[in-house]
C-alpha positions as CSV (number, residue, x, y, z in Angstrom):
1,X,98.9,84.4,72.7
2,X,95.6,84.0,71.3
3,X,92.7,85.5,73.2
4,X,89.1,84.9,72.7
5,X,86.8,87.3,74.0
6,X,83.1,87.5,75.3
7,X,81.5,90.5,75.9
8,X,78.5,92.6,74.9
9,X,78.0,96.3,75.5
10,X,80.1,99.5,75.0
11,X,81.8,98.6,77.8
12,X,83.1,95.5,76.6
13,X,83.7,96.8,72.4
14,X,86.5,99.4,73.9
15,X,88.1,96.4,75.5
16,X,87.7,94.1,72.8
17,X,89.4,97.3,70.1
18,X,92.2,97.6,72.4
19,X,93.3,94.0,72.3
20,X,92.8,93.9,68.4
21,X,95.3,97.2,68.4
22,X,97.7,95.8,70.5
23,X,98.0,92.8,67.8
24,X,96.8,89.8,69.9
25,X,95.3,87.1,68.1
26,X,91.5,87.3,68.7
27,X,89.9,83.4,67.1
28,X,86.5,83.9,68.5
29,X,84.0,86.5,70.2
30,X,80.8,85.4,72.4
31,X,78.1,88.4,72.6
32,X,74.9,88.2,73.3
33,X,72.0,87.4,70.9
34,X,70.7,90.5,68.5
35,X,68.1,92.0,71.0
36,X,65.2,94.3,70.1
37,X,65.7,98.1,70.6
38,X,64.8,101.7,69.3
39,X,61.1,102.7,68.3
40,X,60.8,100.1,65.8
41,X,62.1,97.3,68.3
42,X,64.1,95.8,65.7
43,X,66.9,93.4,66.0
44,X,69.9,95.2,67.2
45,X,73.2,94.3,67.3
46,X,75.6,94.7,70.0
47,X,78.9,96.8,69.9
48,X,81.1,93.9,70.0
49,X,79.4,91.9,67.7
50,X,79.7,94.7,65.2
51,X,83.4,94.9,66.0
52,X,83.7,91.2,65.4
53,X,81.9,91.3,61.9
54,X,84.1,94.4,60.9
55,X,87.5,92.8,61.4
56,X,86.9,89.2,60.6
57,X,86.6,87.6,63.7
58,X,84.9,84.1,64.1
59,X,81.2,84.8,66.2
60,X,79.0,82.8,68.4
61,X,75.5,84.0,69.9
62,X,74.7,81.7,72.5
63,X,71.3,82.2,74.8
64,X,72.9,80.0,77.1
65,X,76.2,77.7,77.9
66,X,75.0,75.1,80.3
67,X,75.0,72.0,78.5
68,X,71.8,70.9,80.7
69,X,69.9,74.1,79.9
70,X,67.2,75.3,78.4
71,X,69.4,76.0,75.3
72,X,71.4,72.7,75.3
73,X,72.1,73.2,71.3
74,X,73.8,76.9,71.6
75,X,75.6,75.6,74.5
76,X,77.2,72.5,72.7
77,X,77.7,75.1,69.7
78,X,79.8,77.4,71.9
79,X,82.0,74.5,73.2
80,X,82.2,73.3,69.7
81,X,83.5,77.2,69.0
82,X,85.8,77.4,71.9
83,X,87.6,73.8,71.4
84,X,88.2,75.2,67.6
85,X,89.4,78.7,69.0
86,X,92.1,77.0,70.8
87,X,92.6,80.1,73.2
88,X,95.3,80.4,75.6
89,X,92.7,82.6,77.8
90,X,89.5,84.1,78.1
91,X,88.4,87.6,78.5
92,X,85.4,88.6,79.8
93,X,84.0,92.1,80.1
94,X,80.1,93.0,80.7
95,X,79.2,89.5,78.7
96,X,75.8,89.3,80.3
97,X,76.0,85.0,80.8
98,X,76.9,83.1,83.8
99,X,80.1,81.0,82.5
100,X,79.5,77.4,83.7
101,X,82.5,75.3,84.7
102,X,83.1,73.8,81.4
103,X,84.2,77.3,79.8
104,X,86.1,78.1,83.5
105,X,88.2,75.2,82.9
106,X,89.1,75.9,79.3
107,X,88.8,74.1,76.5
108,X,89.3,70.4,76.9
109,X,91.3,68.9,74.1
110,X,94.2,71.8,74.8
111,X,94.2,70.8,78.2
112,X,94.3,66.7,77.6
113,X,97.1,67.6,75.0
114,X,99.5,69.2,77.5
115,X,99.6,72.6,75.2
116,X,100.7,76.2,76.9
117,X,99.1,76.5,80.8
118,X,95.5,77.4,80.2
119,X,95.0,81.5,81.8
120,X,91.3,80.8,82.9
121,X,88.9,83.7,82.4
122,X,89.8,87.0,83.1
123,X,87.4,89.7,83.7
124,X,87.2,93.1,83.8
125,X,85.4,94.6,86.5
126,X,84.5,98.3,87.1
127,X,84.9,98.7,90.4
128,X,87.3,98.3,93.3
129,X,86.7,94.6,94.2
130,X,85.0,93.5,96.3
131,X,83.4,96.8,96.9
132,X,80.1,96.6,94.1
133,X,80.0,92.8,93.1
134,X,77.2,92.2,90.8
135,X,75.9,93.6,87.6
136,X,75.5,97.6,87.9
137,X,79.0,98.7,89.6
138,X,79.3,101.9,88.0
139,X,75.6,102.9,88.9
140,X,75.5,102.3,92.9
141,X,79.3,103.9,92.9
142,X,77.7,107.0,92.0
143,X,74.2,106.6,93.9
144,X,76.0,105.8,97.3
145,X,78.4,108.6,97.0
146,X,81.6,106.9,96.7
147,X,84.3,109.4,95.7
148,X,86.7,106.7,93.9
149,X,86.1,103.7,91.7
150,X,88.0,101.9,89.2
151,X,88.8,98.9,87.8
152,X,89.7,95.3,88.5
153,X,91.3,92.6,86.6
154,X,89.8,89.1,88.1
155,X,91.1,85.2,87.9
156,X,87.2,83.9,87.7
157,X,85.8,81.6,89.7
158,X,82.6,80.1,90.0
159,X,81.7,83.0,92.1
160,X,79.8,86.2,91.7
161,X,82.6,88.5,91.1
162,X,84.7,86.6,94.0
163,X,87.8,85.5,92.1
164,X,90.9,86.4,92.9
165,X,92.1,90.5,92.0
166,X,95.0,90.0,89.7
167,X,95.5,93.7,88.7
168,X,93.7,97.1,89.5
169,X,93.3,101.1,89.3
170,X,91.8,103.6,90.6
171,X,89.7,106.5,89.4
172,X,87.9,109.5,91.3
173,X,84.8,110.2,90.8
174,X,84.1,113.5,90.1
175,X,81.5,115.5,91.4
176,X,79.4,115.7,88.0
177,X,79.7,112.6,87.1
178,X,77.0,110.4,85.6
179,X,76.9,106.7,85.1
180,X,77.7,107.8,81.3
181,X,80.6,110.0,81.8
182,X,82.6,107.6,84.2
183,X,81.7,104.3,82.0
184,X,84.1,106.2,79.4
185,X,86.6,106.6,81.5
186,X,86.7,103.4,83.1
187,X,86.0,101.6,79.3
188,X,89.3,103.3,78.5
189,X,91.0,101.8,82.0
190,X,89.6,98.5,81.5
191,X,91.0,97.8,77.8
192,X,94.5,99.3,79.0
193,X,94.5,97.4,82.0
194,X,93.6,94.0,80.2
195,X,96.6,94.3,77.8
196,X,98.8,95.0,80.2
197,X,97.8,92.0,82.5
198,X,98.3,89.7,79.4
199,X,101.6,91.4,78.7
200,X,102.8,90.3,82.6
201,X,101.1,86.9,81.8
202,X,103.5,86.2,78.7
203,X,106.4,87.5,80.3
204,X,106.7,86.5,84.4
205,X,103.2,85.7,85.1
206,X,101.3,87.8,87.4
207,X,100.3,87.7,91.3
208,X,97.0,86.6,92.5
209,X,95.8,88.4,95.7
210,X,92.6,86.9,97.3
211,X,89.6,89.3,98.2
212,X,89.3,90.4,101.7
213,X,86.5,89.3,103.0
214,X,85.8,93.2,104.7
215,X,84.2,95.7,102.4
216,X,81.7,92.9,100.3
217,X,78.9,95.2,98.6
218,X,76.9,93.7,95.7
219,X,75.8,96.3,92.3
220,X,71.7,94.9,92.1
221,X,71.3,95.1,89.1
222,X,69.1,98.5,87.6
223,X,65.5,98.1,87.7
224,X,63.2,100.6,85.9
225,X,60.7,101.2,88.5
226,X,63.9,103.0,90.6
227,X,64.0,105.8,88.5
228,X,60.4,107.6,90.1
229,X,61.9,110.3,92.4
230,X,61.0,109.7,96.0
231,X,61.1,113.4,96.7
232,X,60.9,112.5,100.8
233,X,64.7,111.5,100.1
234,X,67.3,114.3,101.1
235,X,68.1,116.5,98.4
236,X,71.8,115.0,97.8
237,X,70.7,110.9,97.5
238,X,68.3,112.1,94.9
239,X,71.0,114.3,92.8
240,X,73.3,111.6,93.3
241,X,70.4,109.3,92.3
242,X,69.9,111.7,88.6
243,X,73.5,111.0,88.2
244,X,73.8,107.4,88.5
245,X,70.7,106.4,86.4
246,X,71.8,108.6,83.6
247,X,71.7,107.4,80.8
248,X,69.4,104.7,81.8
249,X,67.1,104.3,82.9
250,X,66.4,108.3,83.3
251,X,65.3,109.5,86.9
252,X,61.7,110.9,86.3
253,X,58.8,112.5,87.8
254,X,55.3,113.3,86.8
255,X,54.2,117.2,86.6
256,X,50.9,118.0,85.3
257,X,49.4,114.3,84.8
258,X,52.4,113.6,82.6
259,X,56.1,111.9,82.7
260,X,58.7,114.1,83.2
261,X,62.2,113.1,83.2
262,X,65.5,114.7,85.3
263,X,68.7,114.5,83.2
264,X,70.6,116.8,85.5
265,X,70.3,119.1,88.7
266,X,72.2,120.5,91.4
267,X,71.3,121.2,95.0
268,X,70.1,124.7,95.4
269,X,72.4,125.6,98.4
270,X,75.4,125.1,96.1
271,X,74.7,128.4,93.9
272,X,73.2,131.8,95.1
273,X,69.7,131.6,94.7
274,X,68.2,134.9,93.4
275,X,64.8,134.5,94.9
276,X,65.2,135.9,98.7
277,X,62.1,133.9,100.0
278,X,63.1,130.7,98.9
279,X,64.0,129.7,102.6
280,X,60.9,131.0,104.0
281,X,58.8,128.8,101.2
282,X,61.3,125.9,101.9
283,X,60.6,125.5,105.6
284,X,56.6,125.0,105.3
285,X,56.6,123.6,102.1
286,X,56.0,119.9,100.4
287,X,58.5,117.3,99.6
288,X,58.0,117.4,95.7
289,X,56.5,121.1,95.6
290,X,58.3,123.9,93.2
291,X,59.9,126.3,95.7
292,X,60.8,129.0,92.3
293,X,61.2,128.8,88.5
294,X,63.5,130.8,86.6
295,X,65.9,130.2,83.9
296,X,68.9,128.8,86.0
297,X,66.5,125.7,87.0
298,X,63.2,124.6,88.7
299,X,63.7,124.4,92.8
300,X,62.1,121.7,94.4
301,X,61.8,120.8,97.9
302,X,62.8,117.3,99.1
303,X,62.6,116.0,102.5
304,X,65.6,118.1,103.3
305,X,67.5,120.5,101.5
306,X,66.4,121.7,98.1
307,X,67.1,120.6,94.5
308,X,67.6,122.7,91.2
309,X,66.5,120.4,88.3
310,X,68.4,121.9,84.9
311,X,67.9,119.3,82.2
312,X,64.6,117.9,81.6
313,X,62.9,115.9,78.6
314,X,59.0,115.6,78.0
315,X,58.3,112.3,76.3
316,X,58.6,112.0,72.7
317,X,60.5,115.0,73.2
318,X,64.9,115.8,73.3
319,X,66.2,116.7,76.5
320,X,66.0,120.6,77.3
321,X,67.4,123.5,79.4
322,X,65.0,124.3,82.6
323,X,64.4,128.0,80.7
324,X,64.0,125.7,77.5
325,X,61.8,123.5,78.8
326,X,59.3,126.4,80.5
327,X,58.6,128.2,77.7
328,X,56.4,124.9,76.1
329,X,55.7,123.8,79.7
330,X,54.9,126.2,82.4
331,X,55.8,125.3,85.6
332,X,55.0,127.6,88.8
333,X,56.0,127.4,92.3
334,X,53.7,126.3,94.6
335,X,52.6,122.7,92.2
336,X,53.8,119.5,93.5
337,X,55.6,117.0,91.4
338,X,55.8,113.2,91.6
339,X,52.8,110.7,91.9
340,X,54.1,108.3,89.3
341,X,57.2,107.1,86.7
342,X,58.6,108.9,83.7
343,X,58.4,106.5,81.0
């Protein structure tokens, strides 16, 4: 079976190293076009274009696949590549580009010469289908306090995310998870999951099951200006919040005039506090002000409950214990944080 794969980030390289392992023939890889990152903003590469260039594999870049686009030339290019690549099937995985009809139906010469079935365009998606359609799945698992995720293997359609579920499993989330932590884990799902699906493709096929149509949530995708902590929010949606936009974009404050970002926390209730007045400043105090500082974390009070920030960063700076952080950045109960975004 020959495979050809689009795909961009992380995500989609552990995917795209588990099919080359398992031996399938791999003619051609889409990713997405070098992008500026880092300091410097220089032209980066992605993860599965670096994977592709490493072992061989035949690469396009496209900025776009509709033939009437803006990009009409990369899109001709791309057919060009995937009527050469001859694939029996397409998998997708965190490509980053709508697929337009033409690349749904498969590639049109194999399908005029009456070759092997086409398989469509299979995609893997991490979440539970068709709970967190959309672009940011493993972000608004976390932030809405879902206690299980996972991954799906998907017929495409035309749809967002709507296709029919051909394979899936499920994960729990654990309690300190972050958006980081539980990509890995369901990176490492998604790329076994995929070579089994095309194992039951070659040898008995495999069953579609339509989506119900109960239990539709879309993943918006991540948008910078969500990372300001809105301490009026109870003290749980904003630790969940940490945890979901970790690593990016970084949940942040301001404290003293400046950016401050919140790598981790945990809500104060959940470990023995060793200042005894902490209630009594909690009940008349500020969302946003510092209820006690001390080397297990910084207590702040939201709009209910209380929050123990552990991990910080200053910008320009690396990411710090609380009792790290203090001793270049005093803190003291009674100042209010927030007023703006960490950058």
């Amino acid at each position: 079976m020959k495979v050809a794969f689009a795909g961009t980030p992380e995500f989609a390289s552990v995917a795209l190293a588990q099919l080359h392992a398992a031996g399938y023939s791999i003619p051609l890889v889409l990713t997405q076009p070098d992008r500026p990152a880092g300091r410097g903003m220089k032209l980066q590469a992605s993860l599965v274009k670096q994977f592709a260039l490493d072992h061989g594999i035949a690469l396009a870049q496209p900025r776009s696949l509709r033939l009437d686009g803006k990009f009409p030339q990369d899109a001709q290019e791309a057919f060009t590549a995937l009527e050469a690549a001859d694939a029996d099937v397409l998998v997708v995985a965190a490509y980053g580009l709508i697929l337009p009809q033409w690349v749904l139906d498969g590639a049109t010469a194999r399908r005029l010469a009456g070759a092997t079935a086409w398989l469509g365009c299979l995609n893997i998606h991490a979440s539970l289908l068709p709970r967190w359609r959309g672009a940011a799945p493993i972000h608004r698992a976390i932030e809405a306090g879902d206690k299980q995720t996972g991954v799906t293997i998907m017929q495409m359609d035309a749809g967002l995310d709507t296709g029919d579920m051909l394979l899936e499993e499920e994960l729990l989330i654990a309690p300190g998870d972050t958006t980081g932590t539980l990509h890995d884990k369901l990176a490492v799902i998604g790329g076994r999951l995929i070579v089994e699906a095309l194992e039951l493709a070659a040898r008995q096929g495999m069953t579609a099951t339509p989506q119900p149509e109960a239990g539709v949530t879309y993943a918006h995708k991540i948008e910078k200006q969500e990372a300001a902590i809105d301490w009026s929010l109870p003290a749980e949606t904003i630790e969940r919040r940490i945890r979901a936009f970790n690593p990016f974009p970084g949940a942040g404050t301001v404290a003293h005039g400046a950016p401050l970002k919140i790598w981790a926390a945990n809500l104060a209730g959940s470990q023995a506090s060793s200042h005894s007045n902490e209630a009594e400043v909690e009940a008349s105090a500020d969302a946003g002000r510092i209820l006690s500082v001390d080397d297990t974390g910084i207590a702040v009070q939201c709009g209910s409950g209380v929050l123990r920030l552990t991990e910080l960063q200053r910008p320009g700076g690396k990411r710090l214990s609380a009792a790290d952080l203090l001793r270049g950045f005093p803190l003291a109960v009674g100042e209010l944080l927030g007023g703006g975004m960490a950058t």
